[in-house]
N, C-alpha and C positions, 0 to 999 in steps of 0.2 A: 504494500500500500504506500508505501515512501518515497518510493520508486514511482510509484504511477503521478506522486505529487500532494497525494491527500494527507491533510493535516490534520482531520477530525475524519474517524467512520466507525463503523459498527460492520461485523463481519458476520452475516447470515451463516444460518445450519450448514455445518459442513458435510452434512449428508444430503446431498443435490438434491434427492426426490423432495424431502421434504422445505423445502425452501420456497414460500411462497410471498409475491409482493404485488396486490393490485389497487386499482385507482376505480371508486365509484364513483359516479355521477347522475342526476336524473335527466332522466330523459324527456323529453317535449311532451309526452303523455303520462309525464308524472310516475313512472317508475322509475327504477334504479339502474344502471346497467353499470355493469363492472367489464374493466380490462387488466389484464396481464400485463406486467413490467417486462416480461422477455417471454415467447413464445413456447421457449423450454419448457416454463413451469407447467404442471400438471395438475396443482390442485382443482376442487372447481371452481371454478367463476365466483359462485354465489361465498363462497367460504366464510367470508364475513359479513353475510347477509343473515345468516341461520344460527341458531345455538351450536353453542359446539363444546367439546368436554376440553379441549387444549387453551391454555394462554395464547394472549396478544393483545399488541396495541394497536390502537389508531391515531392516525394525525388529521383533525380537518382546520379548513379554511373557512373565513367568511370574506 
């Protein structure tokens, strides 16, 4: 990471499969649509739309 230039990061799951990072948004008809940070990932879509038994954060914007 020092190398690449970063001066502040956080280093996701080092087990690939489970690594997931997506961006919600609503949609013009008032749902939510979620996308993937890199097409790799695998999770679903909805991941943090739904209850779920594992930890995590979110960040939003206003």
């Amino acid at each position: 990471m020092q190398q690449a230039g970063i001066q502040q990061g956080m280093e996701l799951d080092i087990h690939a499969a489970m690594v997931s990072f997506t961006t919600e948004q609503p949609s013009a008809d008032g749902t939510v649509a979620g996308r993937r940070l890199l097409p790799s990932m695998q999770s679903p879509i909805d991941r943090y739309l739904i209850d779920d038994q594992r930890d995590f954060f979110y960040v939003v914007t206003r």
